[in-house]
C-alpha positions in Angstrom: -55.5 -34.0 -214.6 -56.7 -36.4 -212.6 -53.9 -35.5 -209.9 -55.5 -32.0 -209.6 -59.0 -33.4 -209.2 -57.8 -35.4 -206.2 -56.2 -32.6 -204.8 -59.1 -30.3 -205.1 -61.4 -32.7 -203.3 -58.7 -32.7 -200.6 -59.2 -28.9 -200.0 -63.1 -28.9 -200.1 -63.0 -31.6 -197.6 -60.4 -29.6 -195.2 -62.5 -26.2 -196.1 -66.1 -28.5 -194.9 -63.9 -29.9 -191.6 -62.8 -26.4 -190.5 -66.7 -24.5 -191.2 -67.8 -27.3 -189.0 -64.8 -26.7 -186.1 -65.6 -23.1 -186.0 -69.3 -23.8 -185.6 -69.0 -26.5 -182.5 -66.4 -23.3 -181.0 -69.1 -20.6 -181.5 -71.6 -22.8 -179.8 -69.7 -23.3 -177.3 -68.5 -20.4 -176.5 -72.2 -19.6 -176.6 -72.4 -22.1 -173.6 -70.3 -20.7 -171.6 -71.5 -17.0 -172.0 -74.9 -18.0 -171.2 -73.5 -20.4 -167.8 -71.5 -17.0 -166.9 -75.1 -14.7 -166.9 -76.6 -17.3 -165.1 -74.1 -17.2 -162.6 -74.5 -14.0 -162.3 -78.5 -14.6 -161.3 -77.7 -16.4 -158.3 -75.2 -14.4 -156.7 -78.1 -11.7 -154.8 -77.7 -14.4 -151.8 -74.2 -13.0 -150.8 -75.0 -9.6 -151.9 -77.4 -6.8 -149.8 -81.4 -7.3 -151.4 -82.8 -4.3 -152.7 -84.5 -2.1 -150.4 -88.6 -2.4 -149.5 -90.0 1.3 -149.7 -92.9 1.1 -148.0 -96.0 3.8 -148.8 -95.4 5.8 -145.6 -91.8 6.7 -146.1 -91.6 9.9 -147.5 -87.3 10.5 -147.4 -84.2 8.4 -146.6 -84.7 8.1 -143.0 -86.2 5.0 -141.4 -89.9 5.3 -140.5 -90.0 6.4 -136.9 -90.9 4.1 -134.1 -94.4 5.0 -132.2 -93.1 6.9 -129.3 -93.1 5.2 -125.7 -95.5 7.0 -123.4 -94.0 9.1 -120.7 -94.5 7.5 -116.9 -95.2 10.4 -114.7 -92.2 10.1 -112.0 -94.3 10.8 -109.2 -97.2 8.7 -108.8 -100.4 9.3 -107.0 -99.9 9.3 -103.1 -100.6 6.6 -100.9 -102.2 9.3 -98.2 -103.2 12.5 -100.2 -106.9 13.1 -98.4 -110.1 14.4 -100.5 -110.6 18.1 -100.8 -113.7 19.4 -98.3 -116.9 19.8 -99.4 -118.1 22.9 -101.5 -118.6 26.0 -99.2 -116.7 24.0 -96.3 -112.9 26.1 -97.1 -111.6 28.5 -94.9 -110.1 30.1 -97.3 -112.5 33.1 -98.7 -111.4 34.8 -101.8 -111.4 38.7 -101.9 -109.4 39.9 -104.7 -107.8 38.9 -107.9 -105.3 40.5 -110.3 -103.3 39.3 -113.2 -99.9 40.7 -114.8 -98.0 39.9 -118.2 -95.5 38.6 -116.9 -94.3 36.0 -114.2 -92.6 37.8 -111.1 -92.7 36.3 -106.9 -94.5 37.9 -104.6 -93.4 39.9 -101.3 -95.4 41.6 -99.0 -94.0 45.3 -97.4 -94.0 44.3 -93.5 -96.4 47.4 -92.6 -99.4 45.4 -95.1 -99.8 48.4 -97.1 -98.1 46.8 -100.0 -96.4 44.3 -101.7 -93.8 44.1 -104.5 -93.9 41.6 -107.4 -90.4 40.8 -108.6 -89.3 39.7 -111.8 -86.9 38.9 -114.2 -84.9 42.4 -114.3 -88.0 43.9 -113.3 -90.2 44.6 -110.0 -93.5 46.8 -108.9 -94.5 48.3 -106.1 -98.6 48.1 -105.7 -100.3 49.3 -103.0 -102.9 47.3 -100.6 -106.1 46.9 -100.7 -106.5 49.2 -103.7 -104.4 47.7 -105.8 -102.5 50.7 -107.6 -99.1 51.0 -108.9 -96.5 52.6 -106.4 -93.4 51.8 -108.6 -92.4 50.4 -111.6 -88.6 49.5 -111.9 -87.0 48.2 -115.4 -82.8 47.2 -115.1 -80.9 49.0 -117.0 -78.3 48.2 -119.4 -75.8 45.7 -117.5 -77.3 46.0 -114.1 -79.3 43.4 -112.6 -81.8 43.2 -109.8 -80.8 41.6 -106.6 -83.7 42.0 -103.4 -86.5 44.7 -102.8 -86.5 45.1 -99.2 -89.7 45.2 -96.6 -90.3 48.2 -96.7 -91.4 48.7 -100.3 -89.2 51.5 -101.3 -85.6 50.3 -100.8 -84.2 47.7 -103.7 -81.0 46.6 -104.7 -78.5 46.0 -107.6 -75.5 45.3 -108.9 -73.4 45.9 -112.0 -70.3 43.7 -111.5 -71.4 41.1 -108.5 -68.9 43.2 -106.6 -70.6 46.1 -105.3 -74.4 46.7 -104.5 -76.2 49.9 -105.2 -78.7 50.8 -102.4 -81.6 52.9 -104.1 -85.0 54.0 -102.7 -87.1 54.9 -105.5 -89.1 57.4 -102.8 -86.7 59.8 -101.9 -84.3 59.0 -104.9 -81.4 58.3 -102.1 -78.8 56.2 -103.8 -75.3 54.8 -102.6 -73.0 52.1 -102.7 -71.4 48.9 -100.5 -68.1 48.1 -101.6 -67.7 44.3 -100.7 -64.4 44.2 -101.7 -65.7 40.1 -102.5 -66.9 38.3 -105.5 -71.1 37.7 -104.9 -73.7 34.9 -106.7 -76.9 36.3 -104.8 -78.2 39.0 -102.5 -81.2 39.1 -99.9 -82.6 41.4 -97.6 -82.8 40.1 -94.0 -86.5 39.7 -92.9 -86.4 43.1 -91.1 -85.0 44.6 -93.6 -82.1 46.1 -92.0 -79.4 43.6 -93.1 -78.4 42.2 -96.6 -76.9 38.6 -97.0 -74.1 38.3 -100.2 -74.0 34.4 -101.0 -69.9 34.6 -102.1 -69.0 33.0 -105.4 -65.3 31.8 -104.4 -66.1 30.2 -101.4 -68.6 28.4 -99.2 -69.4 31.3 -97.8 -71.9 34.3 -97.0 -71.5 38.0 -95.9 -73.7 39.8 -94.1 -74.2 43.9 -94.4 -75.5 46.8 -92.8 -77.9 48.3 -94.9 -77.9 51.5 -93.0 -74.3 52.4 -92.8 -73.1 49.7 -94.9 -70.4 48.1 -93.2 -69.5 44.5 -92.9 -71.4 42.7 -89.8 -69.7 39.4 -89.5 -69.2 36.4 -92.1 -70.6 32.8 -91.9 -68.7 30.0 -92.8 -68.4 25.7 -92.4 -71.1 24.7 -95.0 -69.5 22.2 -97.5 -70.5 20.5 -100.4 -69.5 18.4 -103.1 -72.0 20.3 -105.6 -71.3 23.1 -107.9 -74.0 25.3 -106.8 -75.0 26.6 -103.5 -77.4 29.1 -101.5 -77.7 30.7 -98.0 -80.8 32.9 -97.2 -82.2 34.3 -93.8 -85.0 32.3 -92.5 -88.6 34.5 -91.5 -86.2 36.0 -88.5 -82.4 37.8 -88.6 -81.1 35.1 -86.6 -80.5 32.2 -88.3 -79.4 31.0 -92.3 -80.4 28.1 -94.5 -77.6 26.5 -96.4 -78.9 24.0 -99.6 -77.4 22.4 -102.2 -79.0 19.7 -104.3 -80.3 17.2 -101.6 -78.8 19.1 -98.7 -80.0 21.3 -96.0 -78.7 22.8 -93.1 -79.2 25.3 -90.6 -76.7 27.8 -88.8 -77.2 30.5 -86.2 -76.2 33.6 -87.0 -74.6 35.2 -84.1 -72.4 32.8 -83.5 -71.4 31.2 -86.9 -73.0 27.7 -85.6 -74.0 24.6 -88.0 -76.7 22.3 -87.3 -76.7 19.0 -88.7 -76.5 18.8 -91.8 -79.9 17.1 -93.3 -80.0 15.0 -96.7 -82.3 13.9 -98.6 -83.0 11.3 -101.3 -83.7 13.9 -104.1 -83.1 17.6 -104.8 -84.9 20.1 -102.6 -87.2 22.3 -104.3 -89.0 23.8 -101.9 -88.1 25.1 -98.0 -88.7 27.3 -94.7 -88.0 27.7 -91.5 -90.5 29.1 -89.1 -90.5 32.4 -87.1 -90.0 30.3 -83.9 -86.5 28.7 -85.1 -88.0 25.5 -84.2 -89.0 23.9 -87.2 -87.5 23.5 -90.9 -89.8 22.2 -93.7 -88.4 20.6 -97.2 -90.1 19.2 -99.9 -88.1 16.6 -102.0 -89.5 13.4 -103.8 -88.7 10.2 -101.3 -88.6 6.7 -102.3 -92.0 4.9 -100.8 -93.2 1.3 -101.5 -90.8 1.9 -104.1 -91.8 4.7 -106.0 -90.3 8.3 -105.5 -93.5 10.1 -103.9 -93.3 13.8 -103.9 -93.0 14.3 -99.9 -93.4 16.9 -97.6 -90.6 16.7 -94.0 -90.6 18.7 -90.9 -87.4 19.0 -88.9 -86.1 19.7 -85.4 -83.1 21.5 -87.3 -81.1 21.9 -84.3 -80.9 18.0 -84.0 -81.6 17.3 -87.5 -84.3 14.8 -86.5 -87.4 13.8 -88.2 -90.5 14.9 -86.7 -93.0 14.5 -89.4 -93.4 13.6 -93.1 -96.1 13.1 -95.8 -96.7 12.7 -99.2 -98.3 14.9 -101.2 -100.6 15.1 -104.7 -98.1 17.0 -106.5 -94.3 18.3 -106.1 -94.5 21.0 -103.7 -92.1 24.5 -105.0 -93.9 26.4 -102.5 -94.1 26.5 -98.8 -94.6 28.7 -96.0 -95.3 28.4 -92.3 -97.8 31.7 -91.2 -96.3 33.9 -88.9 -98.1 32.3 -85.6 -96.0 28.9 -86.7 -100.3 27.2 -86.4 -99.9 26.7 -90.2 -97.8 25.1 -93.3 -99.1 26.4 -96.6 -98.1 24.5 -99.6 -98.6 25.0 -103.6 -100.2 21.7 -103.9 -100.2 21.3 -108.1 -103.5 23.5 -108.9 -104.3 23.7 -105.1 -103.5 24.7 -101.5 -103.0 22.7 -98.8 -102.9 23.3 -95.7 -101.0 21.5 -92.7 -102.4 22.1 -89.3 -99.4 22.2 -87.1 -101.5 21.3 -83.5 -103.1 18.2 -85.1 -101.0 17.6 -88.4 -103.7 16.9 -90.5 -104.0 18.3 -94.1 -106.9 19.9 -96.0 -106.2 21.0 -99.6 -108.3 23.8 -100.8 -108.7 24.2 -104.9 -107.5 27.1 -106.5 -107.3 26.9 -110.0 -109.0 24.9 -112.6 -106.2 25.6 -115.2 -102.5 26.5 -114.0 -100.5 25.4 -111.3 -99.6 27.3 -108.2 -96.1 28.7 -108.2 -96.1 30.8 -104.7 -98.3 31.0 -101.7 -97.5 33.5 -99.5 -98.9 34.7 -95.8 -99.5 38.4 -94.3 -97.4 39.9 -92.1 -100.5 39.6 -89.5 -101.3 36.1 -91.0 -104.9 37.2 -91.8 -104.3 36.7 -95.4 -102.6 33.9 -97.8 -101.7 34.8 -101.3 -101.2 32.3 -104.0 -100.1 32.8 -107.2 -100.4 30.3 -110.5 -97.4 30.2 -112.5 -96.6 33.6 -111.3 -99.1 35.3 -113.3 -102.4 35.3 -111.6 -102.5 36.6 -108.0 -105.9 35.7 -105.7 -106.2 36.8 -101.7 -107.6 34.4 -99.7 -109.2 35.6 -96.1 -108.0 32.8 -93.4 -111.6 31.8 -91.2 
């Protein structure tokens, strides 16, 4: 008996050892659950923090950064001069008109008219009264090239092959065969020729518009640039080659280049007088370091430099008057006017609200049209 009491006490005492092992292994284990969450807690240092949404930010794109303000590329000029004084212009207005949409202007050589040409469309409108002559609209898959001087005689093309020779007066209509692939198409200045700038090669041909045969083919411009012109100057006897910042002059009758002319930016605006003396560009210039927009006249034939100045604004349009006294330029929203005797300028304000696109001299040089953004046309009477 008392053998089983002693082995009794034996068992409570291993049942009390092992309770109190499994209670140190559940707090320990405890322990270490807790020491793993906590580890846990400091690991954001290695990983990426939550994002900060600020108030403003309305989607998953970042806030946008204030924009940086636009630096106009051309500067004001070192020698733009004042306008004159109120009432001091020599310029008189005399008529206005507006139209609906933007088209060039050209004058018919006799004075009577002048034809505004647009996009796939051109009217004829009489002068001084002002009343439409002729109203043309392309049709399907034809597209306007030139209107010629005299108002009634325009031309177009189909497939930059051929050109169709209409005159909307006496409804006479035929066709030149070029037999060559064409970009452009311009009436000469008299209006007897048409020029085809050729699309496969540096090249131009140059048509009868009477009897419309081939005349003779000018050739030698070169360029490294993708896209080229030729047009007549204000006579039939000499063409103006341009691409990009190059300009150059031939004659005509004999197929001969000037000197080719470059400048430091693109052209965007040019003539050559009546006179064949002088060629004037407009093309922004480096000065003092900044590109000034910049007016330069030309001995063409030598390719010197006779004359240059800057100008207020970029200058698209220029034109010497038929006498060769004056260069007329769209001057932002005004005209200026170069004096070619005593080279001084004296710009002349036009518009209060749109910029001039055009200005364009009378065939007897009495008159200078400008036009702002091709839309609004005003006459001005030279004093």
């Amino acid at each position: 008996m008392s053998k089983e009491r002693n082995i009794m006490s034996s068992n409570k005492i291993l049942i009390l050892i092992l309770i109190v092992v499994l209670l140190i292994l559940s707090s320990c284990n405890k322990a270490n659950q807790d020491t793993e969450s906590n580890d846990v807690d400091v690991l954001p240092s290695e990983s990426y923090p939550a994002p900060i949404v600020s108030e403003t930010q309305t989607d998953g794109y970042p806030i946008p950064k204030p924009e940086t303000p636009i630096i106009n590329a051309y500067p004001d000029p070192i020698n733009t001069e004042a306008p004159p004084e109120e009432n001091s212009s020599p310029l008189d207005l005399i008529s206005e008109f507006s139209i609906d949409e933007p088209a060039r202007m050209k004058w018919c050589a006799d004075q009577n008219c002048f034809s505004l040409i647009g996009y796939g469309y051109f009217k004829v409108i009489s002068y001084p009264d002002f009343s439409e002559l002729f109203n043309y609209e392309n049709q399907e898959n034809e597209f306007l090239l030139d209107i010629n001087v005299d108002g009634k005689t325009y031309a177009t093309t189909i497939d930059n092959q051929d050109i169709t020779i209409k005159n909307w007066e006496s409804d006479d209509e035929y066709i030149i065969q070029t037999d060559t692939p064409f970009m452009s198409a311009a009436f000469s200045p008299d209006g007897t020729q048409i020029m085809l700038t050729k699309m496969d090669e540096w090249g131009a041909s140059i048509f009868d518009v009477e009897i419309g045969e081939e005349i003779t083919t000018l050739t030698g411009f070169e360029t490294a640039a993708p896209v080229y012109d030729v047009r007549y100057g204000q006579s039939n006897e000499y063409a103006v080659w341009m691409a990009r910042a190059t300009i150059q002059v031939s004659e005509i009758a004999t197929n001969q280049l000037f000197p080719a002319i470059f400048h430091q930016d693109f052209i965007i605006g040019y003539d050559l007088n009546d006179a064949g003396t002088l060629l004037a560009t407009s093309a922004a210039e480096a000065t003092n370091d900044e590109f000034l927009p910049t007016v330069f006249l030309y001995d063409f034939k030598t390719g010197e430099l006779d004359h240059k100045f800057t100008t207020e604004k970029s200058v698209y349009s220029l034109q010497f008057s038929p006498d060769n006294s004056l260069l007329a330029l769209a001057n932002g929203n005004l005209i200026a006017m170069l004096d070619m005797n005593t080279l001084a300028v004296t710009n002349h304000f036009v518009s209060n609200d749109a910029a001039i696109s055009q200005v364009v001299f009378s065939p007897d040089g009495t008159i200078l049209v400008s036009s702002d953004e091709g839309l609004r046309f005003k006459f001005w009477e030279l004093n």
